[in-house]
PQR file with spaces between the fields and no chain letter, atoms N, CA, C, O and H, PARSE charges and radii, in Angstrom:
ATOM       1  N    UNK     1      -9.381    2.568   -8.278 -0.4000 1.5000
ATOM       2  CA   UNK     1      -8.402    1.556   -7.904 -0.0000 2.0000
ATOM       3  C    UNK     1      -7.306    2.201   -7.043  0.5500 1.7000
ATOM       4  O    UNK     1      -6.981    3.386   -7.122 -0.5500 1.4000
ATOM       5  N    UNK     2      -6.805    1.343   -6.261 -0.4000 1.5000
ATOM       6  CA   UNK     2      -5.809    1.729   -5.387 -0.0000 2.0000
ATOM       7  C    UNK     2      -4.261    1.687   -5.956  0.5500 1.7000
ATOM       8  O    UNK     2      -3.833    0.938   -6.835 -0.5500 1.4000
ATOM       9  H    UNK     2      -7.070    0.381   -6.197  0.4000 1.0000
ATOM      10  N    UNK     3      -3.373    2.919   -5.055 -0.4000 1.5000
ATOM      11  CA   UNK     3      -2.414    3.279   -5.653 -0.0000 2.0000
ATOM      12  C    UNK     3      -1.209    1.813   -5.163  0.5500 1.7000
ATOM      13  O    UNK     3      -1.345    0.979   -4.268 -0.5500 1.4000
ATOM      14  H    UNK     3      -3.720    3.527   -4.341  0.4000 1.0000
ATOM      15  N    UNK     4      -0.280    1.962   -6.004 -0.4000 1.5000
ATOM      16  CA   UNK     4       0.613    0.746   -5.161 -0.0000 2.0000
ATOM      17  C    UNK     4       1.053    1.712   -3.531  0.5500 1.7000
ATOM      18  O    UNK     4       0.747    0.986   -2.585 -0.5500 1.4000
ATOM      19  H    UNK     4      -0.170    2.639   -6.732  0.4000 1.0000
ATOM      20  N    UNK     5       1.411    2.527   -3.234 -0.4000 1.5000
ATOM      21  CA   UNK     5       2.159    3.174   -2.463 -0.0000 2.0000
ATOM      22  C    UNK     5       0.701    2.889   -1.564  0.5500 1.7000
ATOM      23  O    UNK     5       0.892    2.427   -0.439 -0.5500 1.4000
ATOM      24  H    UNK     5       1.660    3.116   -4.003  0.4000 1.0000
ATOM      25  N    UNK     6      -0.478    3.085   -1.899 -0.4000 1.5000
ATOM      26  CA   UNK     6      -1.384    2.984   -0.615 -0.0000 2.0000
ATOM      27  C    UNK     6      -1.660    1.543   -0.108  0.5500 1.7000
ATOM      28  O    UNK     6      -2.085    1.234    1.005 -0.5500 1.4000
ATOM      29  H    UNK     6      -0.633    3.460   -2.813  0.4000 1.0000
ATOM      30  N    UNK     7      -1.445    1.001   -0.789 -0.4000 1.5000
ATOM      31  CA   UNK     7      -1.348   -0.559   -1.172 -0.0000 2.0000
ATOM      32  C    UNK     7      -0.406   -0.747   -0.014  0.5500 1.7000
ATOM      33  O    UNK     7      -0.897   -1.083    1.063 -0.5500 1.4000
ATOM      34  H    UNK     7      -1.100    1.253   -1.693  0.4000 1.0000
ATOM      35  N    UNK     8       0.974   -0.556   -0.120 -0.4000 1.5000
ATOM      36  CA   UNK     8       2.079   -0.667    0.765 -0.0000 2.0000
ATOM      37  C    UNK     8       1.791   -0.245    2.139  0.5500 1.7000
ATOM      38  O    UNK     8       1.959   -0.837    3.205 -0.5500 1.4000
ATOM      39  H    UNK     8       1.374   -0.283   -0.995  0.4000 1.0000
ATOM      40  N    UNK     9       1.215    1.171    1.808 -0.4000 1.5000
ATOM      41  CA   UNK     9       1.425    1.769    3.604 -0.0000 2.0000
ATOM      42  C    UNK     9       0.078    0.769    4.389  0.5500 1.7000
ATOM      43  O    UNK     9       0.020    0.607    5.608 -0.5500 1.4000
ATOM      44  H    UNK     9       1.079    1.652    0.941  0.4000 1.0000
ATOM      45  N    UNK    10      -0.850    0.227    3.478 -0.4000 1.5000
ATOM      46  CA   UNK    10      -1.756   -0.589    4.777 -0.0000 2.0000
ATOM      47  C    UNK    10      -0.682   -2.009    5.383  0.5500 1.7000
ATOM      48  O    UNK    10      -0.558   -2.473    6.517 -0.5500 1.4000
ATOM      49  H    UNK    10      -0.803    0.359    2.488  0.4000 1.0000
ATOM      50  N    UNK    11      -0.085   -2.363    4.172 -0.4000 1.5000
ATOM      51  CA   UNK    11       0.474   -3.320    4.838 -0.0000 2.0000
ATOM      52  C    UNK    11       1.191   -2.657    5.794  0.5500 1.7000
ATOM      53  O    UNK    11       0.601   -2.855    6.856 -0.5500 1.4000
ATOM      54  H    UNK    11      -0.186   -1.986    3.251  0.4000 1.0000
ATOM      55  N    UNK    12       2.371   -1.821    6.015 -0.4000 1.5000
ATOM      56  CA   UNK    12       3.602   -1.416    6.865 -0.0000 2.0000
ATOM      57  C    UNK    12       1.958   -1.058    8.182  0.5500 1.7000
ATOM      58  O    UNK    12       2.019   -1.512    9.324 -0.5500 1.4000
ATOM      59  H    UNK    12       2.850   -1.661    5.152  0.4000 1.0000
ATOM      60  N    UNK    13       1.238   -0.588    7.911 -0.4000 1.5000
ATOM      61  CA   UNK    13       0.002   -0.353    9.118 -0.0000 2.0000
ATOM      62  C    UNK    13      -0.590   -1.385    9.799  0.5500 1.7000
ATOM      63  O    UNK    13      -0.949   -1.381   10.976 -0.5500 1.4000
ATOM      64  H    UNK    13       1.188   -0.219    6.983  0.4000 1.0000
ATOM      65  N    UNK    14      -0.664   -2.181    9.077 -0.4000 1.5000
ATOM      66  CA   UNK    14      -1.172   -3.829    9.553 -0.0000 2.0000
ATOM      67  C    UNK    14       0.162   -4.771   10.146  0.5500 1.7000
ATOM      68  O    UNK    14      -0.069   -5.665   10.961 -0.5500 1.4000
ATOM      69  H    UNK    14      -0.372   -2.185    8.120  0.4000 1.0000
ATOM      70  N    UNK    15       1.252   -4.559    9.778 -0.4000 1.5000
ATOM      71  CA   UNK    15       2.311   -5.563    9.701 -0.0000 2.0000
ATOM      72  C    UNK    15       2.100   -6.868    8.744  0.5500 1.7000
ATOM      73  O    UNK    15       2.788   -7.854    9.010 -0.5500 1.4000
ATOM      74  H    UNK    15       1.440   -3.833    9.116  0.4000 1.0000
ATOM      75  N    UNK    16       1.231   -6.932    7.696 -0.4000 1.5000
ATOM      76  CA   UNK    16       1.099   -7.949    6.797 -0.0000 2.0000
ATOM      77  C    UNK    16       0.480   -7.779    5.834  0.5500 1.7000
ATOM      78  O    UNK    16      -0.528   -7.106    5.618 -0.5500 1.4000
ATOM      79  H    UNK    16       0.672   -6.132    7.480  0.4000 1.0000
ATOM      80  N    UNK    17       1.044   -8.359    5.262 -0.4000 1.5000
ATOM      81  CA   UNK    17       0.045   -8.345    3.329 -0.0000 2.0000
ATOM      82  C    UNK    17      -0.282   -9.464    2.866  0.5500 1.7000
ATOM      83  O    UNK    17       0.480  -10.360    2.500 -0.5500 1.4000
ATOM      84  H    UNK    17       1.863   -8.906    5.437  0.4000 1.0000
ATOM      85  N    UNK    18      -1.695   -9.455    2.864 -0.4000 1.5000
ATOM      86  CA   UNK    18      -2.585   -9.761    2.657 -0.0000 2.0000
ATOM      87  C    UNK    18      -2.563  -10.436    1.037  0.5500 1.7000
ATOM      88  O    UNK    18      -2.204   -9.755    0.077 -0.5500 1.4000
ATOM      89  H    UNK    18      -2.314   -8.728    3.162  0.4000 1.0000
ATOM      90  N    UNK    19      -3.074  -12.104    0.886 -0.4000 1.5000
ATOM      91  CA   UNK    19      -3.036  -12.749   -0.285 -0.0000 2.0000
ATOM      92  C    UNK    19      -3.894  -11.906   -1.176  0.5500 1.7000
ATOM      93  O    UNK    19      -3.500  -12.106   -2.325 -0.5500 1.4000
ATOM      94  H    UNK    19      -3.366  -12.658    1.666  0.4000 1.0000
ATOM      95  N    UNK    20      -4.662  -11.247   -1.171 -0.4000 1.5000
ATOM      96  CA   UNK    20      -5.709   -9.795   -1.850 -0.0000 2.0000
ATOM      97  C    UNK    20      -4.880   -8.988   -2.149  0.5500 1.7000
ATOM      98  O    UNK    20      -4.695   -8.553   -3.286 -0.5500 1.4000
ATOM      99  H    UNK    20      -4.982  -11.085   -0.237  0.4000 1.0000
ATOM     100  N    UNK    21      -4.225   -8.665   -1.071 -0.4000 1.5000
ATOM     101  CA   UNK    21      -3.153   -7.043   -1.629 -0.0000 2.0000
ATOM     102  C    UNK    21      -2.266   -7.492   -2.310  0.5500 1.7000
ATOM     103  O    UNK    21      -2.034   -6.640   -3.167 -0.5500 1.4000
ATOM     104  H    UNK    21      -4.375   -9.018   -0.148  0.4000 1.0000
ATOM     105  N    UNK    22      -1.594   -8.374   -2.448 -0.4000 1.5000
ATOM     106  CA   UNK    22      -0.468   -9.129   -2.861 -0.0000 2.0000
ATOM     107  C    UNK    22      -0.932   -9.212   -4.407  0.5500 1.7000
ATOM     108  O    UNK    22      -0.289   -8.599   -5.258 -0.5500 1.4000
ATOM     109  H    UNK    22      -1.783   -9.067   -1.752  0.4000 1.0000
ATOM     110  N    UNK    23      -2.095  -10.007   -4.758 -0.4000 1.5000
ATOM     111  CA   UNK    23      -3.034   -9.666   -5.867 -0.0000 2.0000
ATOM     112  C    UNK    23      -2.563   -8.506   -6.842  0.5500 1.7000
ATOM     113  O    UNK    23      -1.791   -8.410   -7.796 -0.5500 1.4000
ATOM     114  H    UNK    23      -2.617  -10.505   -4.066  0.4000 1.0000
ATOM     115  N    UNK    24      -3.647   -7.444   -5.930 -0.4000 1.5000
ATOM     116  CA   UNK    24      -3.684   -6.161   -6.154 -0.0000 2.0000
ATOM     117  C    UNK    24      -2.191   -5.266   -7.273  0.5500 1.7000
ATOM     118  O    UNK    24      -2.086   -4.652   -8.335 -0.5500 1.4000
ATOM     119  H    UNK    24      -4.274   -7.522   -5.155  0.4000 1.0000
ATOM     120  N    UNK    25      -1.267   -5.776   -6.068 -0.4000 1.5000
ATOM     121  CA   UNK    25      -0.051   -5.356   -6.652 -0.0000 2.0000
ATOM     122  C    UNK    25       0.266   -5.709   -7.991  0.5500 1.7000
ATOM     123  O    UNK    25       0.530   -4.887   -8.868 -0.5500 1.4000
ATOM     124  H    UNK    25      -1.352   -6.275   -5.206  0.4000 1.0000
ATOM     125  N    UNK    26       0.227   -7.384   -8.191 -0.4000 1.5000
ATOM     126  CA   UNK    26       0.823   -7.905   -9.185 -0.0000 2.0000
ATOM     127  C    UNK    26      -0.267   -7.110  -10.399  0.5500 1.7000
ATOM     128  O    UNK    26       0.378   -6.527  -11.271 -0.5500 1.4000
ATOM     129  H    UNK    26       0.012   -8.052   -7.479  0.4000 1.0000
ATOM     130  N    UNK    27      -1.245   -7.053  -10.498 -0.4000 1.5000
ATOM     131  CA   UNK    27      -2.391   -6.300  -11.496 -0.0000 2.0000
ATOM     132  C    UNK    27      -1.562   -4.557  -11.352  0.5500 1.7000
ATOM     133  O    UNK    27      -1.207   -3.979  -12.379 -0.5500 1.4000
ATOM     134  H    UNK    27      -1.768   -7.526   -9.789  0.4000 1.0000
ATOM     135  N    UNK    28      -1.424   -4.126  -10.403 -0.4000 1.5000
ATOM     136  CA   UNK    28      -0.688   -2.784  -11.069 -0.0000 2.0000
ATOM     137  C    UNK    28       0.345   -2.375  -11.106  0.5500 1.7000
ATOM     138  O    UNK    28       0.608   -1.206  -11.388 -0.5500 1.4000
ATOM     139  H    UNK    28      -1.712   -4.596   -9.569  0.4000 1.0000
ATOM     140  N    UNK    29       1.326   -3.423  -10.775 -0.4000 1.5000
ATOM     141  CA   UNK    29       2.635   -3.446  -11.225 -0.0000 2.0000
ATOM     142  C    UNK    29       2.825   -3.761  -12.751  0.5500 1.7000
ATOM     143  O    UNK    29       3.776   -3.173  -13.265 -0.5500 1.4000
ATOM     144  H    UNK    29       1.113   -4.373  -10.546  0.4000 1.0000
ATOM     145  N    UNK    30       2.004   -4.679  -13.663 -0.4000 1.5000
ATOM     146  CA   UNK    30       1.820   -4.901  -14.603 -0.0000 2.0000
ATOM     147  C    UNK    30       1.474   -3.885  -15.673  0.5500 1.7000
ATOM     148  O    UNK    30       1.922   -3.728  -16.809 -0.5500 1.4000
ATOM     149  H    UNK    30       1.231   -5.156  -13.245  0.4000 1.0000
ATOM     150  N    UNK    31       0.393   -3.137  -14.866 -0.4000 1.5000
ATOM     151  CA   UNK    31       0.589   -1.050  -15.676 -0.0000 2.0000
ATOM     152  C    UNK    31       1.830   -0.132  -15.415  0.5500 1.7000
ATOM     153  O    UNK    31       2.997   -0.280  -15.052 -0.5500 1.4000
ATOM     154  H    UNK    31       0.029   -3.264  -13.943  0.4000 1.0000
ATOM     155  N    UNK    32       1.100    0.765  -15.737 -0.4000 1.5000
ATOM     156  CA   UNK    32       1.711    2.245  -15.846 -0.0000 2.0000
ATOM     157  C    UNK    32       2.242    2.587  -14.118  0.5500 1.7000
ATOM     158  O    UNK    32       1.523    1.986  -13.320 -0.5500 1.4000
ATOM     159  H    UNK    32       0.152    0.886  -16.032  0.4000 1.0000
ATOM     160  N    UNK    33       2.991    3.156  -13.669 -0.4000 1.5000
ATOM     161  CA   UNK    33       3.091    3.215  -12.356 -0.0000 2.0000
ATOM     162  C    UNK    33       4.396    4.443  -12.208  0.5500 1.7000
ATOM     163  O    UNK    33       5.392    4.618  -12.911 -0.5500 1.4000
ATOM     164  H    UNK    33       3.575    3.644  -14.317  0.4000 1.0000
ATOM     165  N    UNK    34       4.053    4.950  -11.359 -0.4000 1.5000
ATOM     166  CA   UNK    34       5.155    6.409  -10.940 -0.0000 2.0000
ATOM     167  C    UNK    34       6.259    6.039  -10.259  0.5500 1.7000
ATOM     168  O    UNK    34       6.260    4.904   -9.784 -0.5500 1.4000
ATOM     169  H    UNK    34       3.244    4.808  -10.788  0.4000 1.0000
ATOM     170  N    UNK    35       7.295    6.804  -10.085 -0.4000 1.5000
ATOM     171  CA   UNK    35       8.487    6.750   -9.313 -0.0000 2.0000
ATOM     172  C    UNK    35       8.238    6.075   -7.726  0.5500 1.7000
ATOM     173  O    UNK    35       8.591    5.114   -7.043 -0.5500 1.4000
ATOM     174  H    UNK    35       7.294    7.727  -10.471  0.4000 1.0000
ATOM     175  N    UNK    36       7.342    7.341   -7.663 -0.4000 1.5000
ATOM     176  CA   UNK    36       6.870    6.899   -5.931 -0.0000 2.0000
ATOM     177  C    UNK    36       6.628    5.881   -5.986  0.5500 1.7000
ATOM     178  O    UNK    36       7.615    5.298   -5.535 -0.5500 1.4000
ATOM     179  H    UNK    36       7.055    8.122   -8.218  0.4000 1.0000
ATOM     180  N    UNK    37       5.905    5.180   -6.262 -0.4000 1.5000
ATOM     181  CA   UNK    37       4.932    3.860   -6.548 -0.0000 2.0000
ATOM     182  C    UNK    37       6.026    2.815   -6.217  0.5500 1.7000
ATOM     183  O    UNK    37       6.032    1.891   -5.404 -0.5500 1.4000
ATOM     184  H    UNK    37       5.104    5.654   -6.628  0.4000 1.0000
ATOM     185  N    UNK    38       6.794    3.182   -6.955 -0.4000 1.5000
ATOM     186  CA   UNK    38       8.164    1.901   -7.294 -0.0000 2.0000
ATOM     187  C    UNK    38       8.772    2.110   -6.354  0.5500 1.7000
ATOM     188  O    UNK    38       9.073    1.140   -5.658 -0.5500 1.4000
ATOM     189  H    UNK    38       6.789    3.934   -7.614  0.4000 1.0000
ATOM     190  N    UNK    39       9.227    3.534   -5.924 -0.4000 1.5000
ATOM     191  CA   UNK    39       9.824    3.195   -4.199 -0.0000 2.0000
ATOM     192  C    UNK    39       9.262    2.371   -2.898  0.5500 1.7000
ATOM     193  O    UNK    39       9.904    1.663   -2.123 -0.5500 1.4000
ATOM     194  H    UNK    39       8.982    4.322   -6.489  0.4000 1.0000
ATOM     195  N    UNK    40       7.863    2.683   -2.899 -0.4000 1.5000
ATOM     196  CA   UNK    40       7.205    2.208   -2.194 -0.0000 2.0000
ATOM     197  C    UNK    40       6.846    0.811   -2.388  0.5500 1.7000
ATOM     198  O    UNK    40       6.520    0.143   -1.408 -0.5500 1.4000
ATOM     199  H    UNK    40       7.341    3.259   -3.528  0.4000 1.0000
ATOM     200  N    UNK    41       6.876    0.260   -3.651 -0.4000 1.5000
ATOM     201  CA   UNK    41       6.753   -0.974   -3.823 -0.0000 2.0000
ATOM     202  C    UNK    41       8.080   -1.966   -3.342  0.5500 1.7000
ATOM     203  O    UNK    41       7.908   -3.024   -2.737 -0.5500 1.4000
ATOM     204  H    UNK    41       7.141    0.803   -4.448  0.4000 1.0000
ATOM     205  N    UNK    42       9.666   -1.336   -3.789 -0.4000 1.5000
ATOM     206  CA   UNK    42      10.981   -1.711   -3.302 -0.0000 2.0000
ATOM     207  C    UNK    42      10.824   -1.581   -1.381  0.5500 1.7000
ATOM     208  O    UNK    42      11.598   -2.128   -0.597 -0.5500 1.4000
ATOM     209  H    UNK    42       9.806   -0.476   -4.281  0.4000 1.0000
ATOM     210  N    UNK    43      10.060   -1.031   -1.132 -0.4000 1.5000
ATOM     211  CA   UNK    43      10.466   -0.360   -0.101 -0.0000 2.0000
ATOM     212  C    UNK    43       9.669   -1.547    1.102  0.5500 1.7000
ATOM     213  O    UNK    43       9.816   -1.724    2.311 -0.5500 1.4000
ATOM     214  H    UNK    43       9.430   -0.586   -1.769  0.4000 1.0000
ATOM     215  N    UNK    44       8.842   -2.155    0.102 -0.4000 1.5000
ATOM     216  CA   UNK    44       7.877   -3.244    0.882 -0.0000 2.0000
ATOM     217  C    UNK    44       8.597   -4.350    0.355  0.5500 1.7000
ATOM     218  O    UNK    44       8.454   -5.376    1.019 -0.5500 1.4000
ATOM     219  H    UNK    44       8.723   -2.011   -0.881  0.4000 1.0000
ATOM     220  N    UNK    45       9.114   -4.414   -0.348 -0.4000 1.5000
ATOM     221  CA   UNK    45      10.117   -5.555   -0.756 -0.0000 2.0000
ATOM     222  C    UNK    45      11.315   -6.263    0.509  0.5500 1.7000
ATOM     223  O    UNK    45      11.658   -7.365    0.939 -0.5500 1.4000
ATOM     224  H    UNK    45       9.230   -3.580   -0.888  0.4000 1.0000
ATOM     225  N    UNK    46      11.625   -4.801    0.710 -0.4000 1.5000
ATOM     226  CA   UNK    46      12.810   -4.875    1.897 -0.0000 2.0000
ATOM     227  C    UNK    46      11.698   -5.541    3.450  0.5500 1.7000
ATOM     228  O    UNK    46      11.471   -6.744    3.572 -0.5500 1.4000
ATOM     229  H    UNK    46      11.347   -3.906    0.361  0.4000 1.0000
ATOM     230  N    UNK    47      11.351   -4.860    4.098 -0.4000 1.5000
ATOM     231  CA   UNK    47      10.653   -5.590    4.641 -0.0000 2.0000
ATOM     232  C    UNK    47       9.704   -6.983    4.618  0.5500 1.7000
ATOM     233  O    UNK    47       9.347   -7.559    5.645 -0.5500 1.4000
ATOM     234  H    UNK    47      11.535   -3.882    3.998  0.4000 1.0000
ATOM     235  N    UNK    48       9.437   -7.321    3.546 -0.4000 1.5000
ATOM     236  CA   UNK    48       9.043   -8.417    3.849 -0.0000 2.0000
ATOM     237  C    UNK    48      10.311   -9.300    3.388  0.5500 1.7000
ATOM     238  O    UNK    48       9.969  -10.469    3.211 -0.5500 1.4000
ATOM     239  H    UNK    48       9.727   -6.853    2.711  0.4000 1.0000
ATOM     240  N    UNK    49      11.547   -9.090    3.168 -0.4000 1.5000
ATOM     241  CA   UNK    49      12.480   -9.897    3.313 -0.0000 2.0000
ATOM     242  C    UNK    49      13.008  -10.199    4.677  0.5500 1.7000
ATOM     243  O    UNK    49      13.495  -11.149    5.289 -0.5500 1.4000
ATOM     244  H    UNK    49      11.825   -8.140    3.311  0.4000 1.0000
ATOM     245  N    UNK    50      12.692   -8.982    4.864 -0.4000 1.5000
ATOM     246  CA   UNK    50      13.456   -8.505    6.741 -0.0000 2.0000
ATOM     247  C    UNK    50      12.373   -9.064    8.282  0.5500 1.7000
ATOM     248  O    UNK    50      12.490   -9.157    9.504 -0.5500 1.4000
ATOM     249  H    UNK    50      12.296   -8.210    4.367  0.4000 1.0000
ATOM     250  N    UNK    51      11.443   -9.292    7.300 -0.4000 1.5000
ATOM     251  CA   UNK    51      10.620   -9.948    8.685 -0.0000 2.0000
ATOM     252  C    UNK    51       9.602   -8.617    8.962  0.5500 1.7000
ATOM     253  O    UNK    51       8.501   -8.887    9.442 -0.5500 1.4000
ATOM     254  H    UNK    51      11.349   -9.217    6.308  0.4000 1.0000
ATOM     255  N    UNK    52       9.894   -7.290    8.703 -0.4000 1.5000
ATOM     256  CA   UNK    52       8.723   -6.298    9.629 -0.0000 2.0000
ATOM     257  C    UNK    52       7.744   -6.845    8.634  0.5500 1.7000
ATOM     258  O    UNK    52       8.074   -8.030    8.658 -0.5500 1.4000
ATOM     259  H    UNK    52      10.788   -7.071    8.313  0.4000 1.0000
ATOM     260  N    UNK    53       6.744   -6.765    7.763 -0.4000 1.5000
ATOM     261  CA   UNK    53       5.780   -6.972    7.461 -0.0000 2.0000
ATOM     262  C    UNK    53       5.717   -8.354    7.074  0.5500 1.7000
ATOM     263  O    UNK    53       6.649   -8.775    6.388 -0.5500 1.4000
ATOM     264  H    UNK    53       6.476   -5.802    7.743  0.4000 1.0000
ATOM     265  N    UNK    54       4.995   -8.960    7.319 -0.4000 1.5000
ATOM     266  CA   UNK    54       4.310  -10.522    6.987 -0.0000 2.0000
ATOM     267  C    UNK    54       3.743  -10.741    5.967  0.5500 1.7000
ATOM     268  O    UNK    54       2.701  -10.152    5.681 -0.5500 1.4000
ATOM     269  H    UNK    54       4.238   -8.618    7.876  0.4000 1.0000
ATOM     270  N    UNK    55       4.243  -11.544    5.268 -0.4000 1.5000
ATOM     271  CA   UNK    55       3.990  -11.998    3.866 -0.0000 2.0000
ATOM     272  C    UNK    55       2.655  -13.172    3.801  0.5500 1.7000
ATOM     273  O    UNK    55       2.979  -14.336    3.564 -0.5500 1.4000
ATOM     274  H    UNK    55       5.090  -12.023    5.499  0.4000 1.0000
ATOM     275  N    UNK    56       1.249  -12.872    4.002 -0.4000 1.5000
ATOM     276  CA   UNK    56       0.138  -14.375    4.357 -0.0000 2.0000
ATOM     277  C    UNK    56       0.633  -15.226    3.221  0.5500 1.7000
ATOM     278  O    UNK    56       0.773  -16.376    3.637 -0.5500 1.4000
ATOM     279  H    UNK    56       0.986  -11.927    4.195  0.4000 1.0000
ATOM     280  N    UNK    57       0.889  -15.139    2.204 -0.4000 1.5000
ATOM     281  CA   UNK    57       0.949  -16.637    1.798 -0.0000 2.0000
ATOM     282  C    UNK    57       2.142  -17.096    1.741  0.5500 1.7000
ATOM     283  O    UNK    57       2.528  -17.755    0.776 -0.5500 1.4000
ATOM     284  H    UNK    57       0.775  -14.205    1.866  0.4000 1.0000
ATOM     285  N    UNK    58       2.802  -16.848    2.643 -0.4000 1.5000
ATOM     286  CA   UNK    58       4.287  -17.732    2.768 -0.0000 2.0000
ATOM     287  C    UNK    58       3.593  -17.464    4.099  0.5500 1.7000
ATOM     288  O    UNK    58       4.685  -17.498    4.665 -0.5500 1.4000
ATOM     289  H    UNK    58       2.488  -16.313    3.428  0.4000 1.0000
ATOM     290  N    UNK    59       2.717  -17.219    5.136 -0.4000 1.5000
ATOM     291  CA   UNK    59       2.340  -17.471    6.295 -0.0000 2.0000
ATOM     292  C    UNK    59       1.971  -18.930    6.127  0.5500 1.7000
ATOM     293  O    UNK    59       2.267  -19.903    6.821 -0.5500 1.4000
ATOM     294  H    UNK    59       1.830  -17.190    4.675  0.4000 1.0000
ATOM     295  N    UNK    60       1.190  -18.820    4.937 -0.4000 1.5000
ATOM     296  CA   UNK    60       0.327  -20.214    4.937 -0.0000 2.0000
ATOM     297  C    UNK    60       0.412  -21.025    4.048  0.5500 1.7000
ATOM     298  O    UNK    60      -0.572  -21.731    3.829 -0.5500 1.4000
ATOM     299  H    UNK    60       0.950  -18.030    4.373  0.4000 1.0000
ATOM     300  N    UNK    61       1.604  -21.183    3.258 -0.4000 1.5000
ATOM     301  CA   UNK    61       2.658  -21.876    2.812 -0.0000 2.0000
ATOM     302  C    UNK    61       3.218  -22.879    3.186  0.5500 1.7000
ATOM     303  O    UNK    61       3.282  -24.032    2.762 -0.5500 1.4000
ATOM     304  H    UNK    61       2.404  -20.609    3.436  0.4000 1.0000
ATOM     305  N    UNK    62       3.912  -21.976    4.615 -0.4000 1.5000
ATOM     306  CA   UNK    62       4.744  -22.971    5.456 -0.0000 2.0000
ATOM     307  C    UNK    62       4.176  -22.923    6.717  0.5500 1.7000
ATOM     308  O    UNK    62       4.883  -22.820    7.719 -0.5500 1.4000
ATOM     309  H    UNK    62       3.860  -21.039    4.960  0.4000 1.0000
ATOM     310  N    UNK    63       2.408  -23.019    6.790 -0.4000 1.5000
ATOM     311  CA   UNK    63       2.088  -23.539    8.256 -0.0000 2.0000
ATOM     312  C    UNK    63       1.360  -24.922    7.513  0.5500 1.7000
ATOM     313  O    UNK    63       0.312  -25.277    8.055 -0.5500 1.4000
ATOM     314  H    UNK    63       1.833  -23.103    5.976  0.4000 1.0000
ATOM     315  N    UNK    64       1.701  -25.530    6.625 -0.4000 1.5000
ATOM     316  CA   UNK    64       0.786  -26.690    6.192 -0.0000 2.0000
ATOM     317  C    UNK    64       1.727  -27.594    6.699  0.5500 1.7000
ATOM     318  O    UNK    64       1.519  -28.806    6.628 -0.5500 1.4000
ATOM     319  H    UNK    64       2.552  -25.242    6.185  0.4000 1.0000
């Protein structure tokens, strides 16, 4: 299984996260998880507030 922090850097690589990765997260945010992890998870937080990475299901939320 994938780490949250690798989780993050495809999105910041793609510019969007994906209703799958988004998934993903909520299942291992729910475990055990490291410092890093949690930075990197805050750290994708900030951006998708800020507009750099794209959030798909508030893409497709509010294109209905």
């Amino acid at each position: 299984m994938l780490l949250i922090r690798e989780i993050v850097q495809q999105a910041f690589t793609s510019g969007c996260l994906t209703v799958e990765a988004e998934e993903q997260l909520r299942k291992l945010l729910a475990k055990k998880y490291d410092a890093q992890d949690l930075r990197a998870f805050m750290k994708l937080q900030q951006a998708t507030m800020s507009g750099v990475v794209k959030q798909e299901s508030r893409e497709l939320l509010y294109s209905r």
